[in-house]
Structure formats: structure tokens, C-alpha cells
C-alpha positions in Angstrom: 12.8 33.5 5.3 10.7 31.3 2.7 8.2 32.9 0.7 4.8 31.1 0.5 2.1 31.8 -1.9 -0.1 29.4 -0.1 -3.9 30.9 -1.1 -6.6 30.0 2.1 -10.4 31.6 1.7 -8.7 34.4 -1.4 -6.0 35.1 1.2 -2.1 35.3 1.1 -1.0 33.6 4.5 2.2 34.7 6.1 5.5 32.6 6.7 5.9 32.5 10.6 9.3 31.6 12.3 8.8 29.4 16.1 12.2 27.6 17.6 13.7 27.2 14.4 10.4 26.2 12.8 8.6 28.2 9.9 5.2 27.7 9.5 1.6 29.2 7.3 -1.3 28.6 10.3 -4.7 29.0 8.7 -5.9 30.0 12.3 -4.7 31.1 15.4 -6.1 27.8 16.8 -4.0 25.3 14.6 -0.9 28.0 15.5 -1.4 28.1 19.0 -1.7 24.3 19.0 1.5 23.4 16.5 3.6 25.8 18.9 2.6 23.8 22.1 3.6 20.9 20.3 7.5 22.2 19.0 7.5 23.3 22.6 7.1 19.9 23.9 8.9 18.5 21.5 11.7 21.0 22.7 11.4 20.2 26.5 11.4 16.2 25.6 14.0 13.9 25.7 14.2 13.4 22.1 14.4 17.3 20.9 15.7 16.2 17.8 12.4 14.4 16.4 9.2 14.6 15.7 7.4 11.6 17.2 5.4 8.9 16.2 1.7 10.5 16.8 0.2 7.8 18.5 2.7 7.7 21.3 2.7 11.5 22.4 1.0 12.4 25.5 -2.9 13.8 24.2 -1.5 15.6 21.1 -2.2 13.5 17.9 -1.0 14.5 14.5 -3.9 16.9 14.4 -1.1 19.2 16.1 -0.6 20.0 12.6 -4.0 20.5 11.1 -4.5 23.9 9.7 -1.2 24.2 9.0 -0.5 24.8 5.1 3.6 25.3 4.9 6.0 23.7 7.5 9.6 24.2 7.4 11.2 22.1 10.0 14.8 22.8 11.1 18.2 21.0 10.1 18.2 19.3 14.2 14.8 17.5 13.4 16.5 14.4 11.8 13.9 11.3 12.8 10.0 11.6 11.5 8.0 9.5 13.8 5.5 7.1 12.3 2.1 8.8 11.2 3.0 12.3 11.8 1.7 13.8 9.5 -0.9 11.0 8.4 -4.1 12.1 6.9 -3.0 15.8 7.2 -5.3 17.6 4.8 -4.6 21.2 4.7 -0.6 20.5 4.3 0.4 21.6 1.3 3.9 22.1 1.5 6.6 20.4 3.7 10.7 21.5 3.8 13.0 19.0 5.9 16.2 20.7 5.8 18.0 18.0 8.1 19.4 14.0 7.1 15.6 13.1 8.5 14.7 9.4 8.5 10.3 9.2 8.1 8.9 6.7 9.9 6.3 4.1 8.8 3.2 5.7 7.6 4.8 9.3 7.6 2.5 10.7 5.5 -0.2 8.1 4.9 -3.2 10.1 3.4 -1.4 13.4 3.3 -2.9 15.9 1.0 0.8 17.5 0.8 1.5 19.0 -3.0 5.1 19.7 -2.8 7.9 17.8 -0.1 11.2 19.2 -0.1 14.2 16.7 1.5 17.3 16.8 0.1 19.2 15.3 2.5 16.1 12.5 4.1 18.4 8.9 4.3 15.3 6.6 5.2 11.1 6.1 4.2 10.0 3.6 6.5 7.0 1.2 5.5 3.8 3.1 3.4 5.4 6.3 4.0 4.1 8.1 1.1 0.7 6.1 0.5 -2.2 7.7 -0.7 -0.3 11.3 -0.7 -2.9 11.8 -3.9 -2.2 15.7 -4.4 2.0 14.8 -5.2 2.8 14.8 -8.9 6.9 14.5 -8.2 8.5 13.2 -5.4 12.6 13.9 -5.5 14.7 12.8 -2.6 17.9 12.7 -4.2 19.8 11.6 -0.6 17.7 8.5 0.5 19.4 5.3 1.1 16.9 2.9 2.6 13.2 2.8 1.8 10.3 0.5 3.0 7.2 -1.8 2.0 5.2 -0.3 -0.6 6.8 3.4 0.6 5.5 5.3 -2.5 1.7 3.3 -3.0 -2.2 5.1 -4.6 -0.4 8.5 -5.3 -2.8 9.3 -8.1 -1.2 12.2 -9.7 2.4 11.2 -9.1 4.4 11.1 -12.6 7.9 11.2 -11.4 9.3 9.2 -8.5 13.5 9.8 -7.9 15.3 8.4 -5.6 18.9 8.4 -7.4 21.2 7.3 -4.3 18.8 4.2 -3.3 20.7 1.3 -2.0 18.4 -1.1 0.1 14.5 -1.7 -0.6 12.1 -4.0 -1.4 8.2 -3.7 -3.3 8.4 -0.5 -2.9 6.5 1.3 -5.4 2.7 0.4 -5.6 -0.8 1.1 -7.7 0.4 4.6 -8.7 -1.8 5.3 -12.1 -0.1 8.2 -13.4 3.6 7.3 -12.6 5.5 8.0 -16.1 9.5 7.7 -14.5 10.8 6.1 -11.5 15.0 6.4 -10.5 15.5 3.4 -8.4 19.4 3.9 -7.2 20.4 5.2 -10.4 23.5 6.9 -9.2 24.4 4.1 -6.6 27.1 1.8 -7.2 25.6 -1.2 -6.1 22.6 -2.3 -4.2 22.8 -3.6 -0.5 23.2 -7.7 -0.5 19.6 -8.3 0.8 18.5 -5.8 -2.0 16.7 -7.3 -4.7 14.7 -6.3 -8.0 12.0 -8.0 -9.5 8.3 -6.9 -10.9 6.5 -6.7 -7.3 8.8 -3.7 -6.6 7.2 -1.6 -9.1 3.1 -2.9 -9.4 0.2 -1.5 -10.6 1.7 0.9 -12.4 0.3 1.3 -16.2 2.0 4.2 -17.6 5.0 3.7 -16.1 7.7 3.7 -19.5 11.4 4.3 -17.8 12.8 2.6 -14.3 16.3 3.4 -13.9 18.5 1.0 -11.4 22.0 0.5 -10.4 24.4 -0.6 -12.9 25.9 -3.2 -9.8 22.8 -4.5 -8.6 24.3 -7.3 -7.6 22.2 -10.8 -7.4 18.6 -10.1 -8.7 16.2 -12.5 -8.0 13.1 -13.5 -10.3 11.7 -13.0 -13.5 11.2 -10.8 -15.6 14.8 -9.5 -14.3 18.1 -11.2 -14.3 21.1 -9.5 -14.4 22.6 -11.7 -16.4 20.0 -13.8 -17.9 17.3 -11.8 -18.8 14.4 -14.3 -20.2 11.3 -13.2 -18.7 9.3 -16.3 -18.2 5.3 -16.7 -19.2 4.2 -16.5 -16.0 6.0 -13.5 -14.9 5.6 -11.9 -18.3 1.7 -12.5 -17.9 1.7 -10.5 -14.9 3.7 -8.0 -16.0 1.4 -7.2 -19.3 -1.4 -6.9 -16.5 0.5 -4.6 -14.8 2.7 -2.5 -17.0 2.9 -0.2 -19.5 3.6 -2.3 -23.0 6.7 -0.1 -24.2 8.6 0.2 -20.7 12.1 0.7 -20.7 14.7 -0.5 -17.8 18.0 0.9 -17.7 21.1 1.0 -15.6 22.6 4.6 -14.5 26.0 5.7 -14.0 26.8 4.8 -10.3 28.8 7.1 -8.7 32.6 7.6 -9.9 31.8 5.1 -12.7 32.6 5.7 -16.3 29.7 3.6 -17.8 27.2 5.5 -20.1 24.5 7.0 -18.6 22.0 4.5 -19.5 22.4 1.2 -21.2 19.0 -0.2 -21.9 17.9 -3.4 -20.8 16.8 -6.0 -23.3 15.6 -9.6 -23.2 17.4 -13.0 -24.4 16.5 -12.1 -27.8 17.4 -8.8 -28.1 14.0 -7.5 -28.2 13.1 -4.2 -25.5 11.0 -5.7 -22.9 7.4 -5.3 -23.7 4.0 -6.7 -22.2 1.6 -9.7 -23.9 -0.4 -8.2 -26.5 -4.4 -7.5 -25.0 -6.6 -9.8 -26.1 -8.3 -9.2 -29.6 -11.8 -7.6 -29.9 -14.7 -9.7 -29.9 -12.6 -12.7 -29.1 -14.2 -15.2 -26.2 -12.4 -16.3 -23.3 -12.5 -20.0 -22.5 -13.6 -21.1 -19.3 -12.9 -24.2 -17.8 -15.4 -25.7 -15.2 -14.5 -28.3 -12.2 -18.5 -29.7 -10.8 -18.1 -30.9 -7.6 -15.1 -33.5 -7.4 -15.1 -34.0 -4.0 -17.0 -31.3 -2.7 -14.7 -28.7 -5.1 -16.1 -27.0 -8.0 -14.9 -23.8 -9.7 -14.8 -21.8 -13.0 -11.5 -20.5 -14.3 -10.6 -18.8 -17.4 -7.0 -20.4 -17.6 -5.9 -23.9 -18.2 -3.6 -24.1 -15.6 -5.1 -23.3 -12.7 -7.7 -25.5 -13.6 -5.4 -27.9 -14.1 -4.0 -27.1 -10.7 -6.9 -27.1 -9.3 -8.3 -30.3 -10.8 -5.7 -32.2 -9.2 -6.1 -31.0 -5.7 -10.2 -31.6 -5.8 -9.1 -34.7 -7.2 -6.6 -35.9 -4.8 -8.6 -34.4 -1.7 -5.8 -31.8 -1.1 -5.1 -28.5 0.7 -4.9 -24.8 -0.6 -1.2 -24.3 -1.3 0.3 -20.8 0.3 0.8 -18.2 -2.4 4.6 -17.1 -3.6 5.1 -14.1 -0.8 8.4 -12.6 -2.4 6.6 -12.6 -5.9 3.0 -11.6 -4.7 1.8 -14.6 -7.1 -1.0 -16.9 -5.6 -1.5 -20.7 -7.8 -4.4 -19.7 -9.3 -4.3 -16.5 -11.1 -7.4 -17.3 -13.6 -9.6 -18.2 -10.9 -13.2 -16.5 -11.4 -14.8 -18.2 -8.3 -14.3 -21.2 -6.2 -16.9 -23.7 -3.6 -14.4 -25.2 -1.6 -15.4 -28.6 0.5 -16.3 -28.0 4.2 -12.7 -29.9 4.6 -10.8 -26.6 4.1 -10.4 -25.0 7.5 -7.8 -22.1 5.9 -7.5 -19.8 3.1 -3.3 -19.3 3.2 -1.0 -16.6 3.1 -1.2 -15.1 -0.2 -3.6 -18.1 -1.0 -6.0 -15.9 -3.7 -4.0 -13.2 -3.9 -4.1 -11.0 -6.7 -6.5 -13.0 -8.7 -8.1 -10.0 -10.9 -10.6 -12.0 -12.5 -12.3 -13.9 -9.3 -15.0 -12.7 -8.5 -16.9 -15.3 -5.6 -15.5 -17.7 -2.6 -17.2 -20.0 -0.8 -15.9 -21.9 2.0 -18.7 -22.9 4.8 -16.0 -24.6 6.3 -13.0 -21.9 6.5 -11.9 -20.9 9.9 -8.7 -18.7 9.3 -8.1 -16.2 6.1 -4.7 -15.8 6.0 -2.4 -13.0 5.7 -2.8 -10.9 2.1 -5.4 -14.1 1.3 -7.5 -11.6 -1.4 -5.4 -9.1 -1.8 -6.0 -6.4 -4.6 -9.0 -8.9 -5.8 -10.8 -6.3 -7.0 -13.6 -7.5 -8.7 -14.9 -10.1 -5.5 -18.4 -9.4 -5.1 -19.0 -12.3 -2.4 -16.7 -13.9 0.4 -19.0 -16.2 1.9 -17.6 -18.1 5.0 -20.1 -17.9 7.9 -17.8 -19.8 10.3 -14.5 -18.2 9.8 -13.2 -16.4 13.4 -10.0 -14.8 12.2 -8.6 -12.7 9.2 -4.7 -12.2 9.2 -3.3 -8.9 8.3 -4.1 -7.7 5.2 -6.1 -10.5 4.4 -8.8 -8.1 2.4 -7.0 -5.5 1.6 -8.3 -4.3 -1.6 -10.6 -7.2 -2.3 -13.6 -6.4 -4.3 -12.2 -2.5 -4.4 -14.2 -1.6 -7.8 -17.1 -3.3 -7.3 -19.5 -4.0 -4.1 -18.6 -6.8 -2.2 -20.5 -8.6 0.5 -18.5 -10.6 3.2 -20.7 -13.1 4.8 -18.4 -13.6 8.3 -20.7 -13.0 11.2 -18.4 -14.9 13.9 -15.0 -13.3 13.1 -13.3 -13.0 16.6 -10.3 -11.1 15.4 -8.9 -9.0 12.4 -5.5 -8.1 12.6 -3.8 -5.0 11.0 -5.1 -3.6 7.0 -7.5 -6.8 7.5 -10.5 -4.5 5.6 -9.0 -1.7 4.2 -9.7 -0.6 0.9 -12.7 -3.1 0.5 -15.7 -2.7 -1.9 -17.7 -3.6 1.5 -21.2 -1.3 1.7 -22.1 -3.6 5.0 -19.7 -5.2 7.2 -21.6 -7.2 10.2 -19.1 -8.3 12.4 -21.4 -8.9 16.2 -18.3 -11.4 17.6 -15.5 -9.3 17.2 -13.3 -9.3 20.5 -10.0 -8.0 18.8 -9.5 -5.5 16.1 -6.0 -4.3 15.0 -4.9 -0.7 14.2 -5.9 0.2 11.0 -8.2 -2.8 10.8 -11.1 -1.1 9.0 -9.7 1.9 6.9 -10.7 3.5 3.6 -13.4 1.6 2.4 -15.1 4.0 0.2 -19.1 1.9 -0.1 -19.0 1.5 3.5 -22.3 2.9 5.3 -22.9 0.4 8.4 -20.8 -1.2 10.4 -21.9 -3.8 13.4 -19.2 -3.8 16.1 -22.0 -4.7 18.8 -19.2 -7.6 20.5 -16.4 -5.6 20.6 -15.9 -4.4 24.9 -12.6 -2.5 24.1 -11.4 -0.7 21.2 -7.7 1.5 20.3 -6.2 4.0 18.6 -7.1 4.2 14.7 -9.3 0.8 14.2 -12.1 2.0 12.1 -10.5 5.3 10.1 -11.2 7.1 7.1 -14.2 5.2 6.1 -16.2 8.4 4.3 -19.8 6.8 4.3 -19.3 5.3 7.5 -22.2 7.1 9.8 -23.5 3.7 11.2 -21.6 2.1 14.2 -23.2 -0.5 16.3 -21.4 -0.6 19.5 -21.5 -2.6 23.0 -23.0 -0.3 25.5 -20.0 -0.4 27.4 -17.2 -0.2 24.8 -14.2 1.8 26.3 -12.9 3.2 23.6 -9.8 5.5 22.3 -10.2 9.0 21.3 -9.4 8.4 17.9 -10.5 4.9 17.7 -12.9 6.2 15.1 -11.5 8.7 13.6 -12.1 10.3 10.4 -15.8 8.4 9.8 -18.8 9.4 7.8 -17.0 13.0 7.0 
């Protein structure tokens, strides 16, 4: 049986053994309730998972709250989607089976240590916001999903040496030093690609490691074979990136290349970011005054440029680059757009780190990932806009506080406010709210839903500040439609 040195109120906890599961229970309450749920999970159909939380009978994943140390047993081999998903007291987690984790797996876990040898799959945000994991090691997965490993603050090592199929996968993880990406594979899946957006946000980052096949890559700053890293990209990447990072190629498996040949540019040069800007140096800004009901500041030529010819041609917002995560006008600081633009696009703003204020009195629609990561947006002022796309704020005005002037929103879909400088959010014509819609917005305090009749599982979740909720007098509700609020 595992030892556990798990320490609880000055007290060594026990290891416990339940139908092939080992467990620490911090109280006879959380153990009574966790072996109700492996005897459920026993007498199911499916005895060989763990299922997604939201979709079994009453018992959420608070069937594992209070529970410190888990070993689950080599037959478990599928990890429904939020199982363990804002789990707090786990600390330690064994899989000993080939277990595949399902999307959002461990989404806010405060887990320290996750032992899976053997796990073949992470399925979408799997390991986001686990901030208490400094290495995560899964030396047998395959396949891994959108932004699997994302905001894991004290993560330094990520390995995943056997990876063959994945896509932006590792995400705004400040303290990430090493990451394997399919090191030992021998060649990445066909629809596998590498570029930048697969490893974002991450400034201390200084060796990625990667299959020595990897087949067709797609987009700067990596080619295969050409390796020029174009302005553009290369601009991002400096914002992004740590200036001395190193990307190599393993072995492969059964292959008799060196262990790591290390990747250079055209020139021969190791791939390094833009030099910062020099102290006491002033940024140039570039002004458009209202040309045809337009006018904007930006700190970069070319999206002025850019925008200069739409306001002057009467034109639309383009859609931002979705494989790249690049919208048109990265040096945007703010933006009046003409009552003529019904839509902010997919991706239309997004990632603009310098923009700071939007006005569009005539904007309907925000599209999906429109502001994402704009984390310096202190106003989004469109009072006639009814619907914001997944994602569409997701991390917009983050580090600063951010009002969003969009009283007659009918509908926010999935992510739509998550992670949003937001202290207010007044919202009295919302019919529809997706899961997730309103999640971890540190600032927020108040909240007016007063519209809404009908409300599921997980809309408003995790917002810490969060105490006040106007509501219909008649809202039907979920149990944990509101979960986690104001704590």
C-alpha cells in the first residue's frame, strides 16, 4: 500500500484501500461520500470510468472534496470531463491505468503531484489553472487538446515525450522553464502542426523539445525546412517568449540521430526575440480623426495604415488569423468605430496588448475570441450589442478594471466573461447564458442577471468577490448554477 505524508490540521492521515481504490479522507463525511460514489461507479454501466461530473445522477465532483490522496485502479481507463475540476484539497493523484482525461479534467485543481505513466489522451483545458503543479510528466500520452496545460503558475517543467497529435496546447504558464513536445516520437500525426500559438505566454520558457519527423509545419517562426521567422511572427514571439529560447529535435524512437540538434534560423543565428525597447525612448502614435465616422490611436504604422484604408474606403472589420491567434491590428490602443459596424469578428481584436478602449454604439454581435487576452481594456462600450460568442472576453482587461457598457446582451455563449477585469457586469436582458459563461473574474463584486427565467449547471463559477446577484424572482435554477461565488 502507498505511503502518504499528506499533513491536514498537524495530522498524518492514513492511506485507505475501497474496491481497488486508495484514498486520504480528511473526514468521515468526504469518505463516506467518495465511497458511495466508487460504488455507483461500480454498479454502472461504465465501471471502468470515472464520469463526466455534470452528467451523474446528484453527485458532482464534490464526491471528491476532502479527499487529499487518490489512487485510482489500473480498470479506470477514461476520466470524465470536470472530474476533478476545482478540487481544492487534492493534493496528490496516482492513475495506474492507460486513462484518457476528459475536457476540463482538472480545471482549477489545487493537485501538487499527478502520477500517470501510462494516461494516452488530455482532452481540451485539462490541466488549466492546476496553480499548485510545478512538474507535470506523462511520459505515455499520445493525443492532447486545446490549451491542455494553460495559468499553471508554478509549473517549470512540462514532458510529454511520446506526443503525437496536438494543437495550442500550452498556454500563459509564467514559470514554465522546459517543455518535451513528442520528443521521443517519430513523427507527428498529419493534422499535427507546430507553430508559436502552441506554446504562448510563456516568458521563461528557454528549451522546447519536438520530434525530429514532424512532418509539414505550418507558420512562422517554424519551418522545418525553411526556418526564417518573419517580422510579424517574430514580433509576437519577443512579446511572448523568453529572448534566449532554444528549439530542438529529440531522438524519436529507434532512431540514431543525436539527442538534440538545435534549431537555428536562415542565418545561422539561435532564435532569439526583438530586443525591448530602449529606456526613455517614446513610442510613436499614429492618430486616424474621424474619416468616416472612424477614428483611432495606434502605436504601430501598420495597423494604422490598415486601418486608414478601411475608414477610408467605408469598409468592414476583417476576421482575425484563428490558426495563428493574430488579429489585423496588433498596435491598436483604442478604436470609435462608425454606427455602420454591426460586428466585431472572430478573433477581430484579439490579442491586442496595448488597446486599451472600444467603442461601437452600433455593434450588435462580438464574435468568438473578439478581445481575447486584451488585458489592459479598461472600456468596451457598445450599449446595443445582444450577443457575445464564446470566448469573446476571455481575458480582456485581466490586469486592469474594465467596464463593459452592454446592457441588452441577450446571450453569452461558453468562456464569454471569464477571466475579465470586470468589477460590475449589468446584464438585465440576458435570456441565455452558456456553461462557464461568467467564471473567474477576480474584481467582480455585482452582477445583474434580473432577465434571466432559467439558468444551468456552472454559468456563473468561481467568481471570488462575487456576493451580489440580481436575479428574476422566478429563476429556476441548477444547483450548481452558482457555484463557487463570493467564497
Amino acid at each position: 500500500m502507498t505511503d502518504y505524508y499528506g499533513v491536514q490540521n498537524n495530522k498524518i492521515k492514513s492511506v485507505r484501500e475501497y474496491l481497488g481504490f486508495e484514498y486520504v479522507a480528511l473526514t468521515y463525511s468526504a469518505e463516506n461520500v467518495l465511497r458511495r460514489y466508487i460504488d455507483a461507479i461500480a454498479k454502472s454501466d461504465m465501471p471502468h470510468a470515472i464520469p463526466e461530473s455534470e452528467k451523474f445522477g446528484t453527485i458532482n465532483h464534490s464526491a471528491f472534496d476532502g479527499i487529499a490522496y487518490l489512487r485510482v485502479p489500473e480498470h479506470i481507463t477514461e476520466i470524465g470531463g470536470c472530474a476533478f475540476a476545482k478540487n481544492k484539497d487534492l493534493e496528490h493523484v496516482i492513475f495506474d491505468g492507460p486513462v484518457r482525461f476528459g475536457q476540463d479534467c482538472f480545471n482549477g485543481c489545487g493537485v501538487r503531484k499527478i502520477q500517470a505513466d501510462r494516461a494516452v489522451g488530455a482532452g481540451d483545458y485539462c490541466f488549466w489553472h492546476c496553480n499548485e503543479l510545478e512538474k507535470l510528466i506523462l511520459p505515455g500520452l499520445l493525443r492532447s487538446g486545446t490549451r491542455s496545460v494553460a495559468r499553471c503558475a508554478k509549473l517549470r517543467r512540462a514532458e510529454f515525450p511520446n506526443l503525437v497529435d496536438f494543437g495550442k496546447m500550452i498556454y500563459d504558464c509564467p514559470n514554465l522553464e522546459f517543455a518535451n513536445l513528442g520528443g521521443d516520437s517519430y513523427s507527428y500525426a498529419y493534422e499535427s502542426r507546430f507553430n508559436f500559438t502552441t506554446i504562448q505566454l510563456c516568458p521563461k520558457l528557454k528549451e522546447v523539445v519536438l520530434s525530429p519527423h514532424p512532418g509539414r509545419w505550418r507558420g512562422n517562426p517554424v519551418h522545418y525546412q525553411n526556418t526564417n521567422i518573419g517580422s510579424r511572427y517574430q514580433e509576437v514571439w519577443g512579446k511572448n517568449m523568453a529572448p534566449d529560447i532554444r528549439i530542438s529535435f529529440g531522438a524519436g524512437n529507434n532512431s540514431n540521430l543525436e539527442k538534440f540538434e538545435e534549431f537555428k534560423n536562415r542565418d545561422g543565428q539561435a532564435v532569439s526575440a526583438q530586443a525591448t525597447q530602449p529606456a526613455g525612448q517614446q513610442i510613436k502614435f499614429y492618430a486616424i480623426e474621424n474619416i468616416n465616422g472612424w477614428s483611432a490611436v495606434c502605436n504601430d504604422k501598420g495597423t494604422y495604415e490598415k486601418l486608414l484604408q478601411i475608414a477610408l474606403n467605408k469598409g468592414t472589420l476583417p476576421a482575425g488569423n484563428i490558426e495563428t491567434e493574430i488579429s489585423e491590428f496588433p498596435g491598436l490602443v483604442s478604436i470609435i468605430l462608425p454606427y455602420s459596424i454591426k460586428e466585431i469578428p472572430y478573433f477581430g481584436f484579439v490579442q491586442c496588448y496595448d488597446l486599451e478602449s472600444v467603442t461601437g454604439k452600433g455593434v450588435r454581435k462580438f464574435g468568438d475570441h473578439a478581445f481575447y487576452c486584451d488585458d489592459k481594456v479598461q472600456l468596451v462600450d457598445a450599449p446595443k450589442a445582444t450577443l457575445a460568442d464564446k470566448d469573446a472576453f476571455n481575458g480582456c482587461g485581466a490586469s486592469v478594471v474594465c467596464t463593459f457598457n452592454v446592457p441588452k446582451l441577450k446571450e453569452i455563449r461558453g468562456r464569454a466573461f471569464w477571466q475579465t477585469g470586470a468589477k460590475e457586469l449589468n446584464l438585465p436582458n440576458l435570456k441565455v447564458a452558456a456553461q462557464n459563461a461568467i467564471e473567474e473574474n477576480s474584481n467582480l463584486e455585482s452582477l445583474n442577471i434580473s432577465g434571466m427565467r432559467r439558468i444551468g449547471f456552472l454559468t456563473v463559477c468561481d467568481n471570488p468577490k462575487l456576493k451580489q446577484i440580481a436575479k428574476h424572482p422566478k429563476l429556476v435554477q441548477n444547483e450548481f448554477a452558482f457555484y463557487g461565488n463570493g467564497r
